[in-house]
C-alpha positions, 0 to 999 in steps of 0.5 A: 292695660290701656290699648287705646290708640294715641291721639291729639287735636291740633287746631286753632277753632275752639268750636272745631276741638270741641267738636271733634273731640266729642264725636271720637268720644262718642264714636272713635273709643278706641281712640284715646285724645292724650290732649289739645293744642290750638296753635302749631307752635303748640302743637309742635311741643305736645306732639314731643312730649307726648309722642302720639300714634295719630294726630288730627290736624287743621290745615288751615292755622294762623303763624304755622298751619299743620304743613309748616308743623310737620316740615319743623319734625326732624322725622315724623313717626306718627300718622295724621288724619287732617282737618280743613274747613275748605276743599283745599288746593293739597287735598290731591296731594294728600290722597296721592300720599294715601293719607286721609282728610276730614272736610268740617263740619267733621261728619260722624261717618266720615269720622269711623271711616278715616279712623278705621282705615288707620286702625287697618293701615301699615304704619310702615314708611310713614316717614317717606310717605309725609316727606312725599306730601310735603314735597308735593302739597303745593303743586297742582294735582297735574304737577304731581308725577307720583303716587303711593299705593297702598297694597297688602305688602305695605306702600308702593311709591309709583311714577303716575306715567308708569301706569296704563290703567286701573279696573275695579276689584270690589272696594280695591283697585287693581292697578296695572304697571307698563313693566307688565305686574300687577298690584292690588290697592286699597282704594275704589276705582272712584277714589282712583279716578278723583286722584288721577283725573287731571293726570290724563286718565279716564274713566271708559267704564264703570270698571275701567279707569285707563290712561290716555298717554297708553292708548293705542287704538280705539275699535268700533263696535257693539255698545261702546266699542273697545280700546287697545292700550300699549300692553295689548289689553283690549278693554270695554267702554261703555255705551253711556261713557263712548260719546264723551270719551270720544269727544276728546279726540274730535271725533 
């Protein structure tokens, strides 16, 4: 019995099919590459007739690139790992999606990396999730007003405002709300800040990641000093981050 994931490649460089290929050989056997498509419109077919579980995808194509393929599905039941030779302008998009993407040259660990987080990934509203990045992968990342967040139940779809801050549990974030709950997400306070950083939010400490539009009050004192934000939380900042978080505010 084969229960190897689903997979195919869409990308219109030869050398990058190859490529990839050869490292899920090599690196990814759990990964089954049903086949390859070097054109979207050639995609589009072999995603239908061969219904995969997880599609690498290029970004970048000449006639139809990956988001014009995907806008073409009438409903999208498979999860995409993208591909792109360049730091595009929805790379933003696609993390505030909590989807993944691979920069070439495709590097082996990164490769591991984006293949286990699917293996562990709730293949829940993966639907919703696309039609989210679709709508969005154009904007600006300041454009953007929401965020999915990945947590233990499945995907929370969560307005960026409604957030006042972020602090680091381990390789998770726990992610604080202004209707006062809690949700713990998949993902570093690093990946947090990388997403949320023209959003107006901070990075105060190596633990604390807040959002400026909740700041209530900075306080003087040892160190860093303190800020209080809107939920009366009083949060630390740190010595080595105090003079440019300062510097915002002329002071």
């Amino acid at each position: 019995m084969n229960n190897k994931i689903k997979a195919i490649i869409i990308d219109d460089e030869p050398d990058g099919r190859t490529v990839l290929h050869s490292l899920i050989k090599i690196y990814c056997p759990q990964i089954d590459v049903l086949g390859q498509s070097c054109s979207g419109e050639e995609g589009l077919s072999m995603i239908q007739d061969l219904n995969p579980e997880l599609v690498f995808l290029d970004i970048d194509m000449p006639g139809m690139n990956g988001f014009s393929l995907l806008k073409r599905l009438k409903e999208i039941t498979f999860e995409v790992i993208f591909v792109t030779a360049h730091h595009h302008y929805a790379l933003k998009a696609i993390k505030h999606s909590a989807l993944d993407y691979l920069l070439k040259p495709v590097d082996k660990t990164e490769l591991i990396e984006a293949v286990e987080k699917f293996i562990k990934l709730d293949k829940e509203n993966v639907n919703e999730r696309m039609s989210f990045l679709l709508k969005n992968e154009s904007k600006d990342a300041s454009e953007i007003t929401q965020i999915i967040l990945n947590v233990r139940e499945g995907y929370i779809f969560t307005d960026i405002e409604d957030i006042i801050r972020c602090e680091a549990d381990g390789n998770y974030t726990m992610v604080h709300l202004k209707n006062g709950t809690r949700q713990l997400a998949s993902k570093t306070l690093k990946e947090f800040e990388h997403i949320l950083g023209q959003n107006n939010f901070w990075r105060i400490h190596k633990s604390h990641l807040i959002n400026l539009k909740h700041l209530k009050k900075y306080v003087k004192g040892d160190g860093g000093g303190n800020v209080v934000m809107t939920d009366n939380s009083e949060i630390e900042v740190s010595r080595r981050n105090k003079d440019a978080f300062l510097k915002q505010f002329n002071l």
